[in-house]
C-alpha positions in Angstrom: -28.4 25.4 -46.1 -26.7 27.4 -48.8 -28.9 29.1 -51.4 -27.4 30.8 -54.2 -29.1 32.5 -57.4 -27.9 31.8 -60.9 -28.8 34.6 -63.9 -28.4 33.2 -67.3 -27.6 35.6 -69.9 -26.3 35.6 -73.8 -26.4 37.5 -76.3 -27.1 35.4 -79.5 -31.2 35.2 -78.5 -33.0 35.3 -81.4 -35.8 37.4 -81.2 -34.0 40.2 -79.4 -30.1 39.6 -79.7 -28.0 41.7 -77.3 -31.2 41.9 -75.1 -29.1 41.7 -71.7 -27.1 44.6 -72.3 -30.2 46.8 -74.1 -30.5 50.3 -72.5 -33.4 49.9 -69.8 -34.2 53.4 -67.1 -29.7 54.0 -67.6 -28.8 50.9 -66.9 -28.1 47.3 -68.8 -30.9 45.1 -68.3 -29.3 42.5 -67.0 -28.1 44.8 -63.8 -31.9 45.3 -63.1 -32.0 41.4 -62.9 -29.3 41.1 -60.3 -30.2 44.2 -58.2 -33.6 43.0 -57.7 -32.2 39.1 -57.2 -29.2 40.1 -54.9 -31.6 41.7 -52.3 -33.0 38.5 -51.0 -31.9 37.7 -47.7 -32.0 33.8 -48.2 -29.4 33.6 -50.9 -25.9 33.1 -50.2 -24.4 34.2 -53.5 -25.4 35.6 -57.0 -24.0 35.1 -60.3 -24.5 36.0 -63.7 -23.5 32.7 -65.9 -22.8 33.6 -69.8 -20.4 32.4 -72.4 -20.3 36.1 -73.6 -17.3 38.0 -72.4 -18.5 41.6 -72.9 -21.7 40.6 -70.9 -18.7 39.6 -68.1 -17.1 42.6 -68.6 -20.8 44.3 -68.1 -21.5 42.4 -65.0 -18.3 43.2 -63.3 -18.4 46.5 -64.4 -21.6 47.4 -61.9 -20.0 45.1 -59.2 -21.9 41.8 -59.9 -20.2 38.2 -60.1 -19.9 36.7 -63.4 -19.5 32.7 -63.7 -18.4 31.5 -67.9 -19.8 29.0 -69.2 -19.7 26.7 -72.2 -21.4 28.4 -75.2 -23.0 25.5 -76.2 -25.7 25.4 -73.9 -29.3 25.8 -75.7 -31.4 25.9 -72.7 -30.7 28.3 -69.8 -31.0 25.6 -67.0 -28.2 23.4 -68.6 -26.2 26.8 -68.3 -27.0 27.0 -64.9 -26.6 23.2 -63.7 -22.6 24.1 -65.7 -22.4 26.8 -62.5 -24.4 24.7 -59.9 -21.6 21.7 -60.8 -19.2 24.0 -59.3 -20.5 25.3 -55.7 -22.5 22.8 -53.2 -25.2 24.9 -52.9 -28.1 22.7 -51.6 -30.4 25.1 -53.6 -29.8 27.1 -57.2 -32.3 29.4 -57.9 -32.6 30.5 -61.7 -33.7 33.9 -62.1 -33.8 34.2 -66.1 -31.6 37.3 -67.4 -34.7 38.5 -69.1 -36.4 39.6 -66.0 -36.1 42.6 -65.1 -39.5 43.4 -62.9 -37.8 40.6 -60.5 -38.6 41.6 -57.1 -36.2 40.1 -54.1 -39.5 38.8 -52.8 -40.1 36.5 -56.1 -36.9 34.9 -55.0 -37.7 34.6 -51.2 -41.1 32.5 -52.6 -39.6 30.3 -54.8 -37.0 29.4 -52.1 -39.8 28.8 -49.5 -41.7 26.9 -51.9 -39.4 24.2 -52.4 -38.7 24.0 -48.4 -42.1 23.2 -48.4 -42.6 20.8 -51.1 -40.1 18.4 -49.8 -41.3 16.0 -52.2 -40.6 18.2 -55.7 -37.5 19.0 -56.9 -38.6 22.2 -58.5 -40.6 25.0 -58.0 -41.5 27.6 -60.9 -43.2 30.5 -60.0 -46.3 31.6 -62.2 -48.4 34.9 -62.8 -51.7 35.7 -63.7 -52.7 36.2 -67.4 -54.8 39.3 -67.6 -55.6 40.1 -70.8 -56.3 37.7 -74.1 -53.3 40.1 -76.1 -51.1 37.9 -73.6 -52.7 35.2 -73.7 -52.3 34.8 -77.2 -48.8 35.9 -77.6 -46.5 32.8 -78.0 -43.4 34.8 -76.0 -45.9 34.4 -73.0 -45.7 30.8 -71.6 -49.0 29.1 -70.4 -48.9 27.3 -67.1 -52.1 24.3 -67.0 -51.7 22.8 -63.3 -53.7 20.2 -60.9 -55.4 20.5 -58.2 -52.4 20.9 -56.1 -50.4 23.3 -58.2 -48.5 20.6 -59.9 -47.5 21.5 -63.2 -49.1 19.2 -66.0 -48.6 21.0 -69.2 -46.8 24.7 -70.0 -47.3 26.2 -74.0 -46.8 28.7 -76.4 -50.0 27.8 -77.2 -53.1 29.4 -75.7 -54.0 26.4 -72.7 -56.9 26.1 -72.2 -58.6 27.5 -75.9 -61.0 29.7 -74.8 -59.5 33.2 -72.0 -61.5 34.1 -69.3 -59.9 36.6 -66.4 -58.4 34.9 -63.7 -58.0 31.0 -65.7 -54.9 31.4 -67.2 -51.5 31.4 -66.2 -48.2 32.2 -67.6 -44.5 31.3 -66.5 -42.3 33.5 -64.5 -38.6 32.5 -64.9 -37.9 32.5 -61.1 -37.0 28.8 -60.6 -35.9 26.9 -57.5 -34.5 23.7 -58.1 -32.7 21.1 -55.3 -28.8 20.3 -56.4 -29.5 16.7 -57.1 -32.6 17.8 -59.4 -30.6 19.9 -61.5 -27.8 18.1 -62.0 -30.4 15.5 -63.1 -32.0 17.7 -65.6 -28.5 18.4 -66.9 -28.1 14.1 -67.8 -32.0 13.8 -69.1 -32.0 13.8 -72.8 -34.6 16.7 -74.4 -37.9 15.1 -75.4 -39.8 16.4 -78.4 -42.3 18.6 -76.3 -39.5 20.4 -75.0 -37.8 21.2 -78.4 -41.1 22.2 -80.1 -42.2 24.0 -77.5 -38.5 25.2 -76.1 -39.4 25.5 -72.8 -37.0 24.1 -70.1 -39.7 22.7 -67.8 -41.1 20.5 -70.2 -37.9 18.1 -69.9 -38.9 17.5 -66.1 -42.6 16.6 -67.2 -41.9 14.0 -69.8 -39.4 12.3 -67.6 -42.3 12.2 -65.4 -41.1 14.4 -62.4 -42.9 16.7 -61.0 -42.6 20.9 -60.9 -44.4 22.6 -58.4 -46.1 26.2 -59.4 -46.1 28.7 -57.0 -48.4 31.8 -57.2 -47.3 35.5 -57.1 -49.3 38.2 -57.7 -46.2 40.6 -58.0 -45.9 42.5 -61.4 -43.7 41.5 -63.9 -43.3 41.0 -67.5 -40.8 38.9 -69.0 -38.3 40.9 -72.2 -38.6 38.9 -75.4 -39.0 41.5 -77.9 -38.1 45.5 -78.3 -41.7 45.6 -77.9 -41.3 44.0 -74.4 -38.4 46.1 -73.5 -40.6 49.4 -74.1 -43.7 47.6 -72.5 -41.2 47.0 -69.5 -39.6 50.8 -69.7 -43.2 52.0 -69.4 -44.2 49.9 -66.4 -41.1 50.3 -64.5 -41.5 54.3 -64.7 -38.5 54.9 -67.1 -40.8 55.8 -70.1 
């Protein structure tokens, strides 16, 4: 079963534009992303996709494959069902560019949990929340899931109101999707949740299919802001 790994990456993101290429411990950001994505064992490829040409120029500069893409895309998983459309990989994992604390593991887990869910035809992985600063920042995504870890609701928005340690918990943009489900996202229509919220997941929920959230306790924190980026320099030992 071929398993490849697809980093989305642009430079135009509003909060923090040029954030792939920002200085992090010597090195661009985004080569953080694909060291820690290109050491799991299950994927068969790895490739930044971007419609920017000096991040391409970036990504082959430390020896990373580079995929263009259309610069029209608004959501990272269109930009990665574009790459996907191209190689038969049975699964695509998207590993946002904004991740640098991605550990191969991460990866590995997300890949396992969709083997196991034979039934989804996405997994998400999701963190714990462990302080009410996160949980009321609207760069950190809420996860609210069933019993059975199936995702029923993800938010800017504090969900539920109140924080107590150990009930909340927030996206990590390590995704696993099957082929057929992401080329399926790429042909559903955004629904409102999705653009007020602009979070990719929701299009799956009101189309009514299901994501599957996987735990991981690993440490990571998601770059939004230059705020992030320092929080990020600071946890990683560079600062």
């Amino acid at each position: 079963m071929r398993a490849i790994a697809v980093i989305p990456a642009r430079m135009g993101a509003s909060r923090f534009p040029g954030k792939p290429l920002a200085p992090l411990g010597g090195r661009p950001m985004i080569e953080h992303v694909y060291r820690g994505t290109v050491a799991c064992p299950y994927l068969d490829e790895v490739l930044v996709a971007t419609c920017d040409r000096v991040i391409h120029d970036a990504v082959v500069g430390f020896g990373g494959q580079v995929a263009l893409t259309a610069a029209s895309h608004v959501r990272a998983s269109d930009r990665v069902a574009e790459v996907s459309a191209r190689d038969p990989a049975e699964i695509v994992v998207m590993v946002q560019g904004d991740e640098p604390m991605v550990e191969p593991e991460m990866v590995s887990a997300a890949i396992d949990g969709l083997v196991r869910t034979p039934d989804v035809g996405c997994v998400n992985l999701m963190a714990p929340i462990d302080g009410e600063r996160d949980a009321r920042d609207p760069n950190t995504i809420k996860v609210v899931t069933s019993a059975t870890g199936r995702a029923l609701f993800l938010s800017r928005a504090m969900v539920p109101s109140r924080f107590a340690p150990g009930t909340l918990h927030k996206q990590v943009c390590v995704i696993a999707f099957r082929r057929a489900a992401l080329a399926r996202f790429a042909a559903l229509s955004p629904g409102p949740l999705e653009r007020l919220e602009s979070i990719d997941m929701l299009r799956f929920l009101e189309h009514d299919l299901p994501v599957q959230m996987i735990p991981t306790i690993a440490r990571t924190q998601a770059v939004d802001t230059r705020e992030d980026l320092a929080r990020v320099s600071r946890l990683m030992g560079f600062a």
